[in-house]
C-alpha positions in Angstrom: -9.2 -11.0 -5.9 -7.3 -13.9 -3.7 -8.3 -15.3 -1.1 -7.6 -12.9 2.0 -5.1 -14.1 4.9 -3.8 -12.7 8.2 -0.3 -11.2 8.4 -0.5 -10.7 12.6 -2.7 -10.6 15.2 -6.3 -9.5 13.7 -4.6 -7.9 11.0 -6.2 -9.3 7.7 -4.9 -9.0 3.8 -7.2 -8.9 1.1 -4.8 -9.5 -1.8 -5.3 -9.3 -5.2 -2.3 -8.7 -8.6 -1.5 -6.5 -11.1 0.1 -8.5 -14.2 3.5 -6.7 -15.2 4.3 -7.7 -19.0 7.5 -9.4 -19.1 8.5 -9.0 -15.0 5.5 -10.9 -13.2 2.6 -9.9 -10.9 2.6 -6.9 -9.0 1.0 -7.7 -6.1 -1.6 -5.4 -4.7 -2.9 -5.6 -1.0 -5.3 -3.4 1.1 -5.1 -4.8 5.0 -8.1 -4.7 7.9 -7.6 -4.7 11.0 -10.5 -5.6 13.2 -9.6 -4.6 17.0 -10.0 -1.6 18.6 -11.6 0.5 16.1 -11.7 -1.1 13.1 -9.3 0.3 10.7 -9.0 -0.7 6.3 -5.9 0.6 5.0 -6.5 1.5 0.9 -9.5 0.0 -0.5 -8.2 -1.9 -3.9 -8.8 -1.6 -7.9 -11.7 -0.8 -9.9 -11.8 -3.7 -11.6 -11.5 -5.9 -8.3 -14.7 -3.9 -6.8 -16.9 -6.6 -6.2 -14.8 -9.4 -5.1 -13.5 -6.7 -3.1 -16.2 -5.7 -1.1 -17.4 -9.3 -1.0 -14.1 -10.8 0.8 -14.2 -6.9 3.0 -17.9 -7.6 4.6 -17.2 -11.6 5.1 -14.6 -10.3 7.4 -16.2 -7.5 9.1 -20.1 -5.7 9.2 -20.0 -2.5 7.6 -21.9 -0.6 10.3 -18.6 -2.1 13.0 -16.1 -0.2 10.2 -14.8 3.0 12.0 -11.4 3.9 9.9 -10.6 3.9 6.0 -6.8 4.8 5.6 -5.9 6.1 1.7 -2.3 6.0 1.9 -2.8 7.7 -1.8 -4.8 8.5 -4.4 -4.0 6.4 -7.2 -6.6 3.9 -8.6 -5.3 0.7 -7.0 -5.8 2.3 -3.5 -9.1 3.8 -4.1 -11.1 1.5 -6.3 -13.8 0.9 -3.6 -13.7 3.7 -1.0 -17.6 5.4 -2.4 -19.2 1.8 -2.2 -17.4 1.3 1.3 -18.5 4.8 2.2 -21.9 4.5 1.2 -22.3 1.3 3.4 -20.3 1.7 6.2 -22.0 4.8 7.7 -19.9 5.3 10.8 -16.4 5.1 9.0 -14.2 8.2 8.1 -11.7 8.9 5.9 -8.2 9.6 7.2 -5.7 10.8 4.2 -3.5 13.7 3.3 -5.5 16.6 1.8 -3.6 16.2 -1.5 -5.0 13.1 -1.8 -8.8 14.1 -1.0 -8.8 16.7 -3.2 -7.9 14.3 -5.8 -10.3 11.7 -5.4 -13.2 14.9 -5.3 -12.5 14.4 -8.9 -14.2 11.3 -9.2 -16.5 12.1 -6.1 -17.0 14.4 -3.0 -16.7 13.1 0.4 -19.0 14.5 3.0 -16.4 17.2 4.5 -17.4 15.7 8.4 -16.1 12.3 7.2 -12.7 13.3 6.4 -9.7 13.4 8.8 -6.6 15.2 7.3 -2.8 14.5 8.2 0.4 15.3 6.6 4.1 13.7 7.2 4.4 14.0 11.2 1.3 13.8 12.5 0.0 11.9 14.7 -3.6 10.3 15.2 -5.6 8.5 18.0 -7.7 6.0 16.6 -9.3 4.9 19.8 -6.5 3.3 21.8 -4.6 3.2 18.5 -2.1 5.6 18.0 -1.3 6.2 14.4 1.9 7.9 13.0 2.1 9.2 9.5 5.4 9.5 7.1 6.7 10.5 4.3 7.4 6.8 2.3 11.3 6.8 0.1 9.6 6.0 -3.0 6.2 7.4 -4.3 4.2 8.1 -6.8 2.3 10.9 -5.9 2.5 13.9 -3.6 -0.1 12.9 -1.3 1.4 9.6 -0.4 1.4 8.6 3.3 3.3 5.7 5.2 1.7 4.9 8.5 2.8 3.0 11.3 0.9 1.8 14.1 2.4 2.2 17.3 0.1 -0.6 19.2 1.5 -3.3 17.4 4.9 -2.2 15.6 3.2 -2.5 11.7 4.7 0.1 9.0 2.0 0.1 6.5 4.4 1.3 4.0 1.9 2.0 0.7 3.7 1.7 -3.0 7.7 1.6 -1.2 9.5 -1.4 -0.2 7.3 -3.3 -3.0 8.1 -6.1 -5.3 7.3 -7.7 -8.4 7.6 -11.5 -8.6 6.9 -14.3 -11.0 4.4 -15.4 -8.3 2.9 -13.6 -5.6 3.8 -15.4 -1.6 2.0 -14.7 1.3 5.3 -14.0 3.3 8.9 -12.4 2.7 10.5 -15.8 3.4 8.1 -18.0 0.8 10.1 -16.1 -2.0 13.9 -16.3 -3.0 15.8 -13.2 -2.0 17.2 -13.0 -5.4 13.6 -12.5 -6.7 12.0 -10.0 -4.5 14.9 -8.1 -4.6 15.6 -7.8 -8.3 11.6 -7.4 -8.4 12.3 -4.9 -5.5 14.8 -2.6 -7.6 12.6 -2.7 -10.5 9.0 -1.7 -8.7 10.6 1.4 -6.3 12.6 2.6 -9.2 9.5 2.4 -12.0 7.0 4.6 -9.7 10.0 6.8 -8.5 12.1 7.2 -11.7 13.0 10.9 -10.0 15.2 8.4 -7.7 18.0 8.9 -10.0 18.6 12.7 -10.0 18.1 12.7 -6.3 20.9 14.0 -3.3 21.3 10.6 -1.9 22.0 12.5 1.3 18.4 13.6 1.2 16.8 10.2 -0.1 18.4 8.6 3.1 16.3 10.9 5.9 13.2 9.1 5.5 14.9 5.6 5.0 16.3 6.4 8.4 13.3 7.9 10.2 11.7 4.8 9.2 14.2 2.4 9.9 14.6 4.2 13.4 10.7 3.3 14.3 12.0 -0.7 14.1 8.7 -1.9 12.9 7.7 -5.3 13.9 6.6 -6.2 10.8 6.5 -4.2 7.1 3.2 -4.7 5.0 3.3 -2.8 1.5 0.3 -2.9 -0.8 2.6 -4.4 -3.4 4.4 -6.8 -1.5 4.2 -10.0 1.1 4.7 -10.0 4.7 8.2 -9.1 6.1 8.1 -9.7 9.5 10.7 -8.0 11.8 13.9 -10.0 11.7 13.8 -9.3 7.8 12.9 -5.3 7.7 16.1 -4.3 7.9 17.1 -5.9 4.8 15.0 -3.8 2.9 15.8 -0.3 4.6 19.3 -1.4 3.2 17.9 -2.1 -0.5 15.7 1.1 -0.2 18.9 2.8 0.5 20.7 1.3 -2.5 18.0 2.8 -4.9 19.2 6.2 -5.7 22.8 4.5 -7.0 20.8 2.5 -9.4 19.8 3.8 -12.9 16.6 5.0 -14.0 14.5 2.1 -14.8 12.4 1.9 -18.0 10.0 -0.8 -19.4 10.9 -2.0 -22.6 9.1 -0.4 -25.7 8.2 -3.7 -27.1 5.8 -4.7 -24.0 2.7 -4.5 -24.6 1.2 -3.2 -21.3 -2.6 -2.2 -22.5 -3.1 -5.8 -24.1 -1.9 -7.1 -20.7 -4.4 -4.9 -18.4 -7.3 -5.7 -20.7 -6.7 -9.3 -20.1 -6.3 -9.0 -16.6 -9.6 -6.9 -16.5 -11.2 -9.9 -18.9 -10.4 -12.5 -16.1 -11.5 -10.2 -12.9 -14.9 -10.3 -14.7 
């Protein structure tokens, strides 16, 4: 884990990186935000567990904790959800079906702590109103893009991600050159279907997206892009289905690099 930073008002990142062989870091971010109800979007990796829930409960007490947002199911969204649940007694789960049927392969969550919503629906979270989305680029069929309408923030989940040589707090602390290259790679490598898409049809959510003119974008792999910036990257989401399939070169050794990486977190 890194040390965790704000990326708006009482909206907090607790940031940590995945190391790519041969690209960079992947950065990997879950975000908190304290008013209202208090709302954690994706709960980090495994292997990040305790410094997880150690930077999580300096920032907030888990009995104030209402909302825990899995934008998916994958590992690096989920790898502390069943410690958060088990000490955070008031907060429920809100996640597409898909994904907690899913993670009720690892472990059940108490049926009257899970809130269900699909692409289009809409959620009050106190005076919070939540909308969820279908993301351009994603990895697995529950994925969910949310964007809160009291403050303008897409929480965009894997898309509009980057890979960089080293991981910035903000959009503007990197070259554009990088994040974009590292841009191409990332939404290409968990959406390699990008290239036998109708570009036609790739383009609706891009749009619908682009259409909600988010104040700022926060992606769990990416830095801060704050609102003059986002439309830069609906244009390089858009770009993505031209591009070919990306593949990782045979000779990287990616299982030497993730048992390092899990050496280190311990």
């Amino acid at each position: 884990m890194r040390t965790s930073y704000t990326a708006g008002p009482d909206i907090h990142v607790l940031p940590s990186a995945l190391p790519i062989p041969g690209l960079g870091d992947q950065p990997v971010n879950a975000f908190l935000v304290r008013s209202g109800q208090p709302l954690l979007v994706d709960t980090g990796m495994p292997v990040d567990r305790e410094g997880f829930l150690d930077s999580l409960w300096s920032l907030i007490d888990p009995a104030d904790l209402r909302w825990v947002v899995v934008t998916h199911d994958d590992r690096d969204h989920t790898g502390a959800l069943g410690r958060i649940l088990e000490a955070a007694p008031h907060a429920k789960v809100l996640a597409n079906a898909i994904s907690v049927t899913r993670i009720s392969e690892e472990f059940s969550i108490p049926q009257d702590r899970v809130v269900t919503a699909n692409p289009g629906s809409r959620v009050k979270v106190g005076d919070r109103e939540l909308s969820f989305h279908r993301p351009p680029t994603f990895d697995s069929p529950g994925t969910l893009a949310v964007f809160d309408h009291s403050d303008g923030t897409l929480y965009s989940s894997d898309s509009f991600g980057t890979v960089v040589e080293e991981i910035r707090q903000d959009f503007t602390d990197l070259s554009e050159e990088e994040f974009f290259h590292g841009f191409e790679v990332l939404n290409r490598a968990i959406a390699p279907w990008t290239a036998l898409v109708d570009e036609a049809k790739f383009l609706r959510p891009v749009r619908e997206l682009a259409a909600l003119r988010p104040a700022r974008l926060l992606s769990a792999h990416g830095p801060t892009v704050e609102e003059s910036a986002v439309p830069r990257l609906f244009e390089a989401m858009a770009r993505i289905p031209s591009l070919p399939a990306w593949l990782p070169d045979a000779d990287l050794d990616l299982e030497a690099a993730l048992d390092a990486h899990e050496s280190s977190a311990g």
